[in-house]
C-alpha positions in Angstrom: 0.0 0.0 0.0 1.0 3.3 -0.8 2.0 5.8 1.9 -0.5 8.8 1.6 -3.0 7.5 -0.8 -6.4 9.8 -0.9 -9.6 7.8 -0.6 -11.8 9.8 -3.3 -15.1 10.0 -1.0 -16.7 11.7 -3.9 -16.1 8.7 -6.5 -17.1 6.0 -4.5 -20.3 8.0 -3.2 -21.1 8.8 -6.7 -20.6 4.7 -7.7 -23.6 4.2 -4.8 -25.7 6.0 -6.3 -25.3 4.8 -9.3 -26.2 1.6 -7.9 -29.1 3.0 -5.6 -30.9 4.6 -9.2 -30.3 0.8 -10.5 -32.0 -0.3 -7.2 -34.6 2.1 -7.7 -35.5 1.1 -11.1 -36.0 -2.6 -10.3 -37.9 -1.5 -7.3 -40.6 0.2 -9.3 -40.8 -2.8 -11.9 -41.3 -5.3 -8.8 -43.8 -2.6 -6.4 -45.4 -0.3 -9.0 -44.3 2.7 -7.4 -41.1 4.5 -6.2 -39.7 4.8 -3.4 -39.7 8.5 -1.1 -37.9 10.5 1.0 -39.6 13.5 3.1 -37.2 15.8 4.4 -38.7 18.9 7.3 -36.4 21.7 7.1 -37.5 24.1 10.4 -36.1 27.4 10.3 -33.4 29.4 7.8 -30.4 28.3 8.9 -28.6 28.8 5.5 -26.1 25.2 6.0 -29.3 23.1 6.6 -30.9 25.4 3.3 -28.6 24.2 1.4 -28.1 20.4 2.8 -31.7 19.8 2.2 -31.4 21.1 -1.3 -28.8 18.7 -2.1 -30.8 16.3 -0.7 -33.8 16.9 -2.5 -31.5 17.0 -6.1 -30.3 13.6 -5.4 -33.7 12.4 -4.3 -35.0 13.1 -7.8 -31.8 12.2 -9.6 -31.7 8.7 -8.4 -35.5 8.1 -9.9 -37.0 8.8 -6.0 -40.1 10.5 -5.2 -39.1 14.0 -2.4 -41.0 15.3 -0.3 -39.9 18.6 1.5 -41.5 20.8 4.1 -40.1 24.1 5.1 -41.5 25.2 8.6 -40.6 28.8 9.9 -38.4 29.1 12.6 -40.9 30.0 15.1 -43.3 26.7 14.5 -44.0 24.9 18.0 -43.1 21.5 19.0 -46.6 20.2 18.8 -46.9 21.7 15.2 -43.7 19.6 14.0 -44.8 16.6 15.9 -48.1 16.6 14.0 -46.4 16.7 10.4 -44.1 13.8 12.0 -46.9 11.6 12.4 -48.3 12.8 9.0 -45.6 11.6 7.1 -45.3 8.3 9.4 -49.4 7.3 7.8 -48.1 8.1 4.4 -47.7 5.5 2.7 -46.0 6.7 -0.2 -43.1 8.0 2.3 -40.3 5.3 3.0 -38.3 7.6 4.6 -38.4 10.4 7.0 -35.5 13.2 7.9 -35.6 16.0 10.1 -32.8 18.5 9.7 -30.9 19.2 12.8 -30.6 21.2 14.8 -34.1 22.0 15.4 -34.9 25.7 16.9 -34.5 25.8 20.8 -38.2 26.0 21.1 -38.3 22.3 20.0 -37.1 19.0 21.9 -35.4 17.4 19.4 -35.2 14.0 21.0 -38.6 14.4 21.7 -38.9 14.9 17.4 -36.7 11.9 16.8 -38.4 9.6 19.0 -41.3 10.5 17.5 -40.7 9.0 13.4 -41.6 5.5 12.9 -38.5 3.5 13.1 -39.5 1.9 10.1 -38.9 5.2 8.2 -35.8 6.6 10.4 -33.6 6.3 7.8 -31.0 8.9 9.7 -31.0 5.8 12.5 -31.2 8.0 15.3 -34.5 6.7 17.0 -33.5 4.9 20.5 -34.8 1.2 18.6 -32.3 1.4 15.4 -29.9 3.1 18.4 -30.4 -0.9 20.1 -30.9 -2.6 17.3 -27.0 -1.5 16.1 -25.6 -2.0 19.4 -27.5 -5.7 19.6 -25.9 -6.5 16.4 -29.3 -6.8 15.0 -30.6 -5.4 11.5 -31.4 -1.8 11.7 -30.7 1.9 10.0 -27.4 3.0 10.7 -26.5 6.8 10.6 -25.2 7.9 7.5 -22.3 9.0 8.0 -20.8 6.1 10.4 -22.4 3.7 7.6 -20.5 5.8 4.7 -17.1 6.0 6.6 -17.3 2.0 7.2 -17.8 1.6 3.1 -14.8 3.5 2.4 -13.0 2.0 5.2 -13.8 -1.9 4.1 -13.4 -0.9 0.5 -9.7 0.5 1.2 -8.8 -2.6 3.7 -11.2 -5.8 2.7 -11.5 -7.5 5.6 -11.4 -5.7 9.4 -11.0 -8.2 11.5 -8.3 -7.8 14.1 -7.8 -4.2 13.4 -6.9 -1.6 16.3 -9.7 0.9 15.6 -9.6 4.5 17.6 -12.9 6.3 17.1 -12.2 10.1 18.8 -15.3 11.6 19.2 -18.5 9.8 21.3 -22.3 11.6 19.7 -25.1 10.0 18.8 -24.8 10.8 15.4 -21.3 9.4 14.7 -19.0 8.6 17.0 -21.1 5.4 19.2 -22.6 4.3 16.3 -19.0 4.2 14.1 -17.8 2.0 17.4 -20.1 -0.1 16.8 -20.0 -0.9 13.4 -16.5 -1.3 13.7 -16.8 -4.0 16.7 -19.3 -5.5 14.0 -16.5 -6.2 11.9 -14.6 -7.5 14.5 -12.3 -4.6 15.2 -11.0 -3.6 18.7 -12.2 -0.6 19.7 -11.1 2.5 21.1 -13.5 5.8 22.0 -11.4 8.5 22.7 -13.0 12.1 23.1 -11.5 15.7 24.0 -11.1 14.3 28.0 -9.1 11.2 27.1 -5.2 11.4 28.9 -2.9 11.0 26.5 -4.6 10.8 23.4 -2.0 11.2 21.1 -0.5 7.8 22.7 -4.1 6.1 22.2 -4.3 7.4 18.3 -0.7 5.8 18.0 -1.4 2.0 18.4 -4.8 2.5 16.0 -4.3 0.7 12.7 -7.7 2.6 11.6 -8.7 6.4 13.0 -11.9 7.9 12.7 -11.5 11.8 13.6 -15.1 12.8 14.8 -14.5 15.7 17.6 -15.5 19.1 15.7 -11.9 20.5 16.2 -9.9 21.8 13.0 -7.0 20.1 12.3 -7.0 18.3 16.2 -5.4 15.5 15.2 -1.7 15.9 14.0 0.6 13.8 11.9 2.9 12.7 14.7 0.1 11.3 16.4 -0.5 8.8 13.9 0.6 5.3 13.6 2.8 4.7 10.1 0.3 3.4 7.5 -2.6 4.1 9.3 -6.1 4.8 7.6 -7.4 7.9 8.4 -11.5 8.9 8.1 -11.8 12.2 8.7 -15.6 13.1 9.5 -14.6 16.6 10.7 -16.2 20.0 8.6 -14.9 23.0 10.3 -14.7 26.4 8.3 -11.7 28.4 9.5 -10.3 31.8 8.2 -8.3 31.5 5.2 -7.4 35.4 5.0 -8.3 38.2 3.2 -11.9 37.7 4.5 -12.4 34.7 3.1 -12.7 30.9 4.9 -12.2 27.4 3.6 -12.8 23.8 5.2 -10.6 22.0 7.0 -10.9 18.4 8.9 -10.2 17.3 12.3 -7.2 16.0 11.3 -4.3 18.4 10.3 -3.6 16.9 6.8 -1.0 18.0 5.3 1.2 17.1 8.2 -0.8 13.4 8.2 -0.8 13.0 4.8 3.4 11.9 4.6 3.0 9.2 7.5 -1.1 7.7 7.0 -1.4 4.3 4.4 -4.3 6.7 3.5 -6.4 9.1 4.1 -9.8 10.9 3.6 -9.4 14.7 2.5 -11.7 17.3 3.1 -13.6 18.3 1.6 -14.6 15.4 -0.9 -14.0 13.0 1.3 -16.9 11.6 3.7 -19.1 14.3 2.8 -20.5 12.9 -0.2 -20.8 9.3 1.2 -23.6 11.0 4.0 -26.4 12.0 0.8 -25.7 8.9 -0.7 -26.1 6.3 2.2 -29.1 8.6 3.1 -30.8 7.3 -0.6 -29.6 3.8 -0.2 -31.0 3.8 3.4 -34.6 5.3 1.9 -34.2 2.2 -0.7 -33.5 -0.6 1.9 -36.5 1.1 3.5 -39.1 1.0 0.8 -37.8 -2.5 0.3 -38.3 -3.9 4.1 -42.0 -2.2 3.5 -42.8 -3.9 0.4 -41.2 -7.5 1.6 -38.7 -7.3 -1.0 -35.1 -8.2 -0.9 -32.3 -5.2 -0.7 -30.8 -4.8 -4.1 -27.1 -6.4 -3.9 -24.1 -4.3 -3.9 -26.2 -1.6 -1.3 
């Protein structure tokens, strides 16, 4: 293997979805319909604006029916609620998404709890939550479920693997430990409070950087040939009034010393809309009793 190799994110997310829109297309010849994704969009918080609008583009590109519902910032709890259980009767919705975060007006665990399970194709309700950590079927956040593609496609088999995880939400860090015990890794979750975590990133063979920090993780701390996933999207000053993205892991000083690495941007951004449409795919399958597409 190569030292520094770039895992193109961006390729590989744009091969799922080729094979998603394949999966689509039988789908419709087998059920007589296709499959959708409703997405609520509360409030104007221009990075969910224009999240959602991707999300809706690749909805429709990959032969999927979207649904989208723009409430204004100031709609109550009870009001959101009420649409949630809308779109859980709907039967031509396989998939529901609200965009987070929700306005401080609104419980969002309260919201989540709320969507059919069946349709939670983010895989942040409390029963795909212990589903995944029973090592039973379930919807898997997207972005944990993305960074294990590229991660198995890079290395084949995990098994055996020392696997550091830095970072501990709901939304990415538990659920990547799990997967990655799944596969029959050891595993580490580290967070900002762990002692000494440049020493615990060293022995990993595989790193996920999840923590929110730009550029957190330096070179030195890695292991030599290491894979590196780098989940992190922070937008730091570039100069000149202008600001560009950077990861949680300092790459350029990585870069020299990982086996590979993820880059950022293109890296596991594009694998989040992607397992998001084949998650509302496996869901509209389950629903219709038919089997998941191979390759998803």
């Amino acid at each position: 293997m190569s030292q520094g190799a770039i895992i193109d994110g961006a390729a590989f997310a744009a091969g799922l979805r080729g094979r998603v829109a394949e999966g689509v297309t039988a789908f419709r010849d087998r059920a007589g319909r296709a499959p959708g994704l409703a997405v609520v969009l509360v409030g104007e918080d221009p990075a969910s604006q224009v999240y959602v609008r991707s999300k809706g583009k690749a909805t429709v590109e990959a032969g999927m029916l979207s649904f989208e519902h723009k409430l204004p910032a100031d709609t109550s709890q009870d009001d959101l609620l009420a649409l949630v259980r809308q779109l859980n009767a709907d039967a031509t919705v396989d998939g529901i998404l609200v965009q987070l975060p929700l306005p401080k007006q609104i419980d969002e665990q309260a919201v989540i709890e709320a969507i059919d399970p069946a349709k939670d194709v983010d895989g942040f309700h409390p029963v795909n939550a212990g589903r995944l950590a029973s090592g039973l079927d379930s919807f898997v956040p997207c972005t944990p479920l993305g960074c294990l593609m590229l991660l198995k496609d890079r290395l084949g088999d995990l098994s055996g693997l020392d696997a550091v995880v830095i970072g501990r939400s709901n939304i990415v860090g538990k659920p990547m430990a799990q997967l990655l015990l799944r596969e029959s890794c050891t595993v580490t979750i580290a967070h900002s409070r762990t002692r000494d975590l440049a020493d615990v990133v060293r022995r990993a063979d595989i790193v996920v950087a999840a923590v929110g920090r730009p550029r957190m993780v330096k070179g030195d701390w890695l292991k030599p040939g290491a894979t590196v996933i780098d989940v992190g999207i922070n937008r730091v000053d570039a100069g000149e009034g202008k600001t560009r993205l950077v990861g949680d892991v300092d790459f350029e000083s990585a870069l020299p010393l990982a086996g590979a690495i993820t880059p950022v941007p293109k890296g596991v951004g594009p694998m989040t809309i992607a397992v998001l449409l084949r998650n509302t795919l496996v869901g509209a399958c389950r629903r219709d009793g038919l089997d998941v597409p191979a390759g998803l």
